[in-house]
N, C-alpha and C positions, 0 to 999 in steps of 0.2 A: 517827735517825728524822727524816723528812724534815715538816715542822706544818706545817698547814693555812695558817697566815699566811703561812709564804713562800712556797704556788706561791701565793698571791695577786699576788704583787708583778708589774710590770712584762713582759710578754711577750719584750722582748728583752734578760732577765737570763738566764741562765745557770744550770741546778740539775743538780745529782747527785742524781738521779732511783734510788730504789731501785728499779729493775724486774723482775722477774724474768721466765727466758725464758715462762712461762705467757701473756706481756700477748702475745707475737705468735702465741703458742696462742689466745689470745681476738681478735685479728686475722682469724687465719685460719679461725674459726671464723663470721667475720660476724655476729656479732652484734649483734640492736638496741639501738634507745641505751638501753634500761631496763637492759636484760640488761649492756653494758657500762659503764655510771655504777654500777651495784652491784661488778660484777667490780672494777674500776681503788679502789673505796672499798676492801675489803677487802684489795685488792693494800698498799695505803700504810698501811691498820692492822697488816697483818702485815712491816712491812719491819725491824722490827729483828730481828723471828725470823729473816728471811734475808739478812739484811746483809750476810753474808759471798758471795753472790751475786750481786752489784747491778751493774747496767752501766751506766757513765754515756753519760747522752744527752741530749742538747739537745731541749730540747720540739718547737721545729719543725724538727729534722729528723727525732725520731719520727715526725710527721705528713707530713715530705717522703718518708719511705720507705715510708709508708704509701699515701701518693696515688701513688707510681710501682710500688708491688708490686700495690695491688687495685683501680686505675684501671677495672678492667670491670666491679667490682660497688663504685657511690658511694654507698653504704646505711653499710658497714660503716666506712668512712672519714666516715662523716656522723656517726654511730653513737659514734665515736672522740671527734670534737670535741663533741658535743653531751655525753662524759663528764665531758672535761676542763672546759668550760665549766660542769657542774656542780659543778666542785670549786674555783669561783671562779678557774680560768685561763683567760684569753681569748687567745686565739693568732689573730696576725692573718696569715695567709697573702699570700704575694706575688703579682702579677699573671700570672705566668708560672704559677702552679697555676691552672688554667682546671680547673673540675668537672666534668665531665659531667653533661649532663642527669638528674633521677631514673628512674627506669623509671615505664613507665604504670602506672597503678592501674586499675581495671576500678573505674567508678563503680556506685555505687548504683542504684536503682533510682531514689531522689528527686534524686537530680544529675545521671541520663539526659536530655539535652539533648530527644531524637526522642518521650522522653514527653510530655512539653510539646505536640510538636507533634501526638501522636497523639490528645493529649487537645481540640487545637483542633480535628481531623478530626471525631471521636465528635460533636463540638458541632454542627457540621452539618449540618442538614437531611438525610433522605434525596432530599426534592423538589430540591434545589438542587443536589445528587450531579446527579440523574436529567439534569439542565438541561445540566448541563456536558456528561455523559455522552452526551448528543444530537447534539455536536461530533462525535463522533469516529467513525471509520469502522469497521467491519465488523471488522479485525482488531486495531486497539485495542482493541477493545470483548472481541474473545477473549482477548487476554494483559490485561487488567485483571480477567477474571472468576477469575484462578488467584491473584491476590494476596492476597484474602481473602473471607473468607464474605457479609462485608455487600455489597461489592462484585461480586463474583459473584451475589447476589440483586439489587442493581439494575440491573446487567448485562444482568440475562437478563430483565427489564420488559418487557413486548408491544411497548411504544410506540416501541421502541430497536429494533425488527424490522419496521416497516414496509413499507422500501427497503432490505433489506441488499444490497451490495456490496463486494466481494473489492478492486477496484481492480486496480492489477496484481500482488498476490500469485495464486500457483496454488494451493490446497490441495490436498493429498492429497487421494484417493478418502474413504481411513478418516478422512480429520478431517471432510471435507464430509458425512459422515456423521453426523457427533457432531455438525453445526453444524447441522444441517436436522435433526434427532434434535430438539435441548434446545432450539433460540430459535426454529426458526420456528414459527406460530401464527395464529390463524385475521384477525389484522389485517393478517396481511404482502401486499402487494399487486404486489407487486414484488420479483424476483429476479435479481442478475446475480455470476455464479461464470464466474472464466478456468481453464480448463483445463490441464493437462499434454499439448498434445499430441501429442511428439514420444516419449511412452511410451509403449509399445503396451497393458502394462498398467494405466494408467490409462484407460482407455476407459472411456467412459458407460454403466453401466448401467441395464437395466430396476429395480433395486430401487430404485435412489439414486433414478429418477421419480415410483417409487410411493412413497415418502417423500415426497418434495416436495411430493403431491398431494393425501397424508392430513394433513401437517401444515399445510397451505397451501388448505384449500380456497377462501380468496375470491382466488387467485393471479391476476392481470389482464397481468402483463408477468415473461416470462421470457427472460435474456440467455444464452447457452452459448458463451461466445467462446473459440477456442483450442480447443475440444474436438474428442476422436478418436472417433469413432463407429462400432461396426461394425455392418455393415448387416446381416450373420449375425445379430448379437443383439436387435437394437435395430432395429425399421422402422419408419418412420412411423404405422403404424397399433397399434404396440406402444404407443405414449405413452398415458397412463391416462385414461379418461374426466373426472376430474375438473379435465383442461384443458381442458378444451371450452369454458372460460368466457375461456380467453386470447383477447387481443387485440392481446397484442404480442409476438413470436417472432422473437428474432434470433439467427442460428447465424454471427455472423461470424469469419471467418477461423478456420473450421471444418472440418474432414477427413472424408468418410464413407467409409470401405475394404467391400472387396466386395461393393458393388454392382452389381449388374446393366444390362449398357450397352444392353439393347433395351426395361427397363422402369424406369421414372423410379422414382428414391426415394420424391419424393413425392404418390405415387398413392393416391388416397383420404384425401387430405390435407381435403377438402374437409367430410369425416364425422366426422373428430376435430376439428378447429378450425375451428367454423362458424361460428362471431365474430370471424375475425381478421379485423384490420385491417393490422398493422404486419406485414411481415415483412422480414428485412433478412437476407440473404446474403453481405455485402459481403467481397470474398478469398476466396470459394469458388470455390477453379477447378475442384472438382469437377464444378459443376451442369451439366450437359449443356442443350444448347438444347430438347429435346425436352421437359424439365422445365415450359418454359413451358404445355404443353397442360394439365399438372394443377396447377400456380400461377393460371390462371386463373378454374378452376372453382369459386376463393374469392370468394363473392358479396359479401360486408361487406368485398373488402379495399381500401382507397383507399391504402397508401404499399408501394410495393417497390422495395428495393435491388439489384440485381446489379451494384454498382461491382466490378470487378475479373477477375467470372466471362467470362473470355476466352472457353469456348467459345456466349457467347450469340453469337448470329447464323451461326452453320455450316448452317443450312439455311434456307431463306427461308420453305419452307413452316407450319412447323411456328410460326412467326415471324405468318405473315398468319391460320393457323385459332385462334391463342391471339388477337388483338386482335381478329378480328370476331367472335368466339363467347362472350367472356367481359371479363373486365377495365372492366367497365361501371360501375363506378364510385370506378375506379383514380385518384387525383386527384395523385400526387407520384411519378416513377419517375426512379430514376439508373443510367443505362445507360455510365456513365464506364467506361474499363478494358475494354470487351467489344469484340466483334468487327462492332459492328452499322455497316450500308452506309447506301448511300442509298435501298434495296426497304423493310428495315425500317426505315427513319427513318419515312418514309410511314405505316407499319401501328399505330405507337405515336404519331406525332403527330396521328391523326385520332382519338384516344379522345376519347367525350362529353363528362369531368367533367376532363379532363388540367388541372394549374393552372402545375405545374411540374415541367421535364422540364430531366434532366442528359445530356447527351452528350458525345459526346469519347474520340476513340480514339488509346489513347496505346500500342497495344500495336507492337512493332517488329518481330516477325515471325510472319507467317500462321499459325493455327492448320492442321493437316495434313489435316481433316476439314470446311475451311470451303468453302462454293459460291464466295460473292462477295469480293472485293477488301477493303472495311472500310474504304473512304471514302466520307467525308462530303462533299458540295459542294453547292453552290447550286440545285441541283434535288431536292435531297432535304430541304432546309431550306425550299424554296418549300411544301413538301404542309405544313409545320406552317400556314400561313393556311389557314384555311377561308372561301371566299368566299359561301359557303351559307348560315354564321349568324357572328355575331362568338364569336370566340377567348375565350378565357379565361384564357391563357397568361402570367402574370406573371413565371414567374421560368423562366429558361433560360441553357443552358450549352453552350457550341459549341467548348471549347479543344479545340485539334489540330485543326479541319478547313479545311476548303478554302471557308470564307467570304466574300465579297469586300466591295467596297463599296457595292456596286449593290444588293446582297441585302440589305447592314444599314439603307441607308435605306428598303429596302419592311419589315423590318423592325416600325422606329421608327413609321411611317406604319400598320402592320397589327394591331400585336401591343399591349396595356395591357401592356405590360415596366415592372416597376418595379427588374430586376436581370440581369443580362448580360454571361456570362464570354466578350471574344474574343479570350483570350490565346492565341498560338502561330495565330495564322490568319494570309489575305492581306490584312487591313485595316489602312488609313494612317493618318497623321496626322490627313489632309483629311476620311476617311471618320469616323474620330470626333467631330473637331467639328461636322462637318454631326448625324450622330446624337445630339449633346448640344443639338445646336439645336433641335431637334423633341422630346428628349426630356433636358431640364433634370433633371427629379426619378426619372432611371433610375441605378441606380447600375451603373456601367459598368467591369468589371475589364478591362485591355488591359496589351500586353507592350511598346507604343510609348512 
């Protein structure tokens, strides 16, 4: 029988270990170290009974062929020394037995690191939430209301709805539905959603308006850019009474499909939105020039856009009965990207209230339905002076035409310019300095 006082001795002495094959039955069974410091005790009390069994073994290379047989699970080899170590043998293992890490433990609740941190969240004001939450845009504000309940209640806060905007995500039809459904609210004052619109069936509906109008009634500025419209569903004169209070409508870079080419979309526009002011077009190459006859007829509107809609200027007349009949107190218009000559330069440079006007035709080839040419030159630039009363023309934009230098200094001499694009025109060196010399505090974009 093998006493307690010799496996004490020295880790690199040498015992005839009475083992029986049982202990690599308790090997392979993986056992914890309770469960194996009891087994390996009762192993050495019964060794005389099995004496005649015993296989001698050297202590560490029991434990060397333990660490090479259950290298994938370091419990039961932990399990092993943590017996022997209670039976007063320390076995000190060589360098080259590298252990394997333990397996992870799935902590507690009280040693959960993200408790801590969830508990300094809860600590948190909801105002101080709401502050931060004021940062961030429109679809941040959606994927934080799905993370949790508190956050989804301050989320959906009136005051986080004021100015919603998409930016450039497009939502779906059905999300922009849930989004104008649950946040917008009677503060919201402003709305801007980009569209899908090269799916047909995302197109704008009449229902998603009347949402936006019952949710929204003190609405003042609504954006639809990218959207597909169809004129079957959806006419201008479909939009809900409760826009009537807008004042800023921009459908940029927007599509309307079957429409009618002998009568303007937007006819009777003048009856639904009788307070606008803003209206912006800008990449609609939809808009026909005739559209101007019922763009006009918006008495309150001082800013319109048609950057882009090439076919403005295809007919001249339609051009001279919208500026003398209406547009009376149009004070900002961008006619960049269109088709407009030097007939219509004329008919929009003599409006009463004009402050600032964009021109500039950048388009390269004739639309297929247009009268005139679509340049610009020094005679059609002469009619913006009015020699009848002074100008009020501060800001203007003349890239791409046929400018000279003769022209920039009646210009400078005519016009209170405080800004003045003559990139891509026939003006030099010589003609710019001279116009900086008369006009020092005009800020002057040129391509020399």
């Amino acid at each position: 029988m093998i006493s307690r006082q010799q496996l004490t001795h020295s880790h690199n002495s040498t015992y005839k270990l009475a083992l029986l094959p049982r202990l690599y039955g308790w090997i392979s069974l993986r056992s914890r170290a309770i469960a194996a410091s009891y087994a390996i005790r009762n192993i050495v009390s019964r060794s005389r009974e099995y004496c005649n069994n015993f296989i001698e073994l050297n202590v560490e290379d029991l434990l060397n062929e333990a660490q090479q047989r259950y290298k994938s699970d370091i419990n039961s080899v932990a399990a092993l020394k943590a017996a022997l170590r209670d039976l007063g043998l320390e076995v000190k293992l060589e360098e080259q037995w590298k252990v394997l890490p333990e397996k992870k433990v799935r902590r507690s609740e009280e040693e959960n690191p993200l408790k801590d941190k969830e508990d300094l969240f809860s600590k948190i004001c909801d105002d101080i939430v709401l502050r931060i939450c004021s940062h961030l845009d429109m679809m941040s504000l959606l994927n934080l209301c799905e993370t949790c309940q508190r956050l989804s209640r301050i989320c959906g806060d009136k005051s986080l709805w004021i100015h919603p905007d998409s930016g450039p995500y497009s939502p779906s039809l059905l999300h922009l539905r849930k989004i104008v459904g649950r946040f917008l609210n009677w503060k919201t004052s402003s709305l801007r959603i980009k569209g899908l619109l090269k799916n047909k069936s995302q197109s704008l509906s009449r229902a998603l308006l009347e949402l936006m109008s019952s949710r929204a009634p003190n609405l003042r500025s609504l954006t639809l850019d990218h959207h597909l419209i169809d004129a079957n569903k959806i006419k201008i004169t479909d939009f809900p009474d409760g826009f009537s209070k807008l004042a800023e409508l921009r459908l940029r870079d927007s599509s309307v499909i079957n429409a009618l080419d002998k009568e303007s979309y937007f006819k009777e526009m003048h009856l639904k939105f009788p307070a606008l002011k803003v209206l912006d077009l800008a990449c609609s190459t939809w808009v026909p020039n005739h559209s101007l006859l019922a763009i006009c007829k918006l008495e309150n509107l001082e800013e319109l856009s048609l950057n882009g809609c090439y076919r403005i200027g295809e007919c001249f007349v339609y051009t001279a009965l919208a500026t003398r009949f209406g547009f009376r107190n149009l004070r900002i218009i961008d006619l960049r990207g269109t088709f407009v000559g030097n007939p219509e330069m004329q008919c929009f440079g003599r409006l009463p209230q004009i402050t600032k006007a964009y021109f500039g035709n950048i388009i390269t080839s004739r639309p297929s339905l247009s009268e005139g040419d679509g340049k610009i030159e020094d005679r059609g630039i002469a009619s913006l002076i009015d020699v009848e009363s002074p100008s009020s023309l501060t800001h203007l934009s003349l890239q791409k035409t046929g400018l000279t230098d003769k022209m920039l200094q009646i210009l400078a001499k005519k016009l209170p310019l405080v800004f003045l694009d003559v990139r891509d025109t026939n003006v030099t060196n010589e003609g710019i300095e001279n116009f900086l010399t008369i006009k020092p505090q005009c800020k002057l974009l040129h391509s020399t």
